[in-house]
N, C-alpha and C positions, 0 to 999 in steps of 0.2 A: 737341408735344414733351414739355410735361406731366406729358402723358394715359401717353405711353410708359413715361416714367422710373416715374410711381406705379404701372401695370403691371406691370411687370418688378418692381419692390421689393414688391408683394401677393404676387407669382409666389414670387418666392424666401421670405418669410415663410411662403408657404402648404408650398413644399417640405420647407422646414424642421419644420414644426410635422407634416408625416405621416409623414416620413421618421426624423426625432431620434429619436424612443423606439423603434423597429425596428433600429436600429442599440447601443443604452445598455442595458446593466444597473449596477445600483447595486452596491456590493460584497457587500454582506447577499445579493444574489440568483447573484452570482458563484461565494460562497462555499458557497452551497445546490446549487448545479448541480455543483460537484466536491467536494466534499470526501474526501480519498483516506485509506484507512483505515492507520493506523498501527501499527508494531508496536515492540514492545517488552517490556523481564524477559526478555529472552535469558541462561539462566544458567549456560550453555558459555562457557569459558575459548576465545577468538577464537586463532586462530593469527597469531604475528606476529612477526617477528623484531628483535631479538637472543634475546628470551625464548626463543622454539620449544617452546612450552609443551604439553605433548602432553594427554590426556584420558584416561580410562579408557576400555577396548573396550565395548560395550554401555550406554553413558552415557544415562542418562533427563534429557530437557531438559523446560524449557515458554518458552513465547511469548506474551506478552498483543498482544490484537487488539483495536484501539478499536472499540465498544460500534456504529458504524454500520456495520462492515462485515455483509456477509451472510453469514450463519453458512455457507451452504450453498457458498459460493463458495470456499472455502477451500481453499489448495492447498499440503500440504507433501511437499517432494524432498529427497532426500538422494542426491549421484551421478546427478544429473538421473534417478532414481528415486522412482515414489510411495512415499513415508512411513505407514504408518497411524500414525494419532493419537485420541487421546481429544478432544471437546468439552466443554468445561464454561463456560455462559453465567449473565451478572449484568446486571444495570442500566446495569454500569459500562465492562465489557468479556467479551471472550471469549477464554477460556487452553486453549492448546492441549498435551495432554504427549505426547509421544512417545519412544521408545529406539530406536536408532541400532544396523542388525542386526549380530550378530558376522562378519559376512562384511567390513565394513569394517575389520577392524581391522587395524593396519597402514599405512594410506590418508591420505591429507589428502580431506580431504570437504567440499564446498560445500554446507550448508544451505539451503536456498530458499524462501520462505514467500512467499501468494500470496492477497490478496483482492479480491474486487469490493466499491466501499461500497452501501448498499441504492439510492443514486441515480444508481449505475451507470459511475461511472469506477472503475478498478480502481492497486491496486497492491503491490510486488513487493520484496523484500529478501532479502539474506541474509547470510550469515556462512560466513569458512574456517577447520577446525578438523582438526587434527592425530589421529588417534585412534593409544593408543599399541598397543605387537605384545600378545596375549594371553601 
């Protein structure tokens, strides 16, 4: 009866010790495996009420993007429409500008901004803004 019991207890020791790291990452290796790129310096006036704060028609924006997203991954809509935009890359970040076509104006417009980080989770925001009549 022992022989059983020290069996069984090497058994699950031995489980334990092939199994535990196959299953654990630390947080330092958590936070390597996602880290999702961030944005920010949105410098449109957001639509919201009571203000109802409207924009100029053809308004030129920018957007900073933290420094690990993939530049190439980047995705900006306007009216669930592609956006062209400029790139401009630093050490620190990547700022995107763009102008909002005169065909919006008039509209409330959902901005949408879009990236993958270079370790491959991705991610998405945006902003609603009021554009006023020409």
């Amino acid at each position: 009866m022992k022989i059983t019991n020290l069996f069984k207890s090497a058994l699950c020791v031995a489980a334990f010790l092939v199994g535990g790291p196959a299953f654990g990452y630390s947080p330092e290796e958590l936070e390597q495996s996602c880290k999702k790129p961030h944005f920010t310096d949105f410098n449109l006036t957001e639509y919201k009420a009571p203000e109802n704060i409207e924009i100029a028609p053809e308004s030129e924006f920018i957007i900073k993007i933290s420094h690990w997203a993939d530049p190439a991954s980047i995705t900006l809509m306007a009216k669930k429409q592609p956006l062209p935009f400029t790139l401009e890359t630093n050490s620190s970040f990547h700022k995107i500008k763009a102008k909002l076509p005169a065909s919006l104006s008039g509209s409330f417009v959902r901005i949408d901004v879009g990236a993958k980080a270079l370790l491959g989770c991705d991610a998405k925001t945006g902003w609603l803004v009021k554009v006023a009549n020409k």
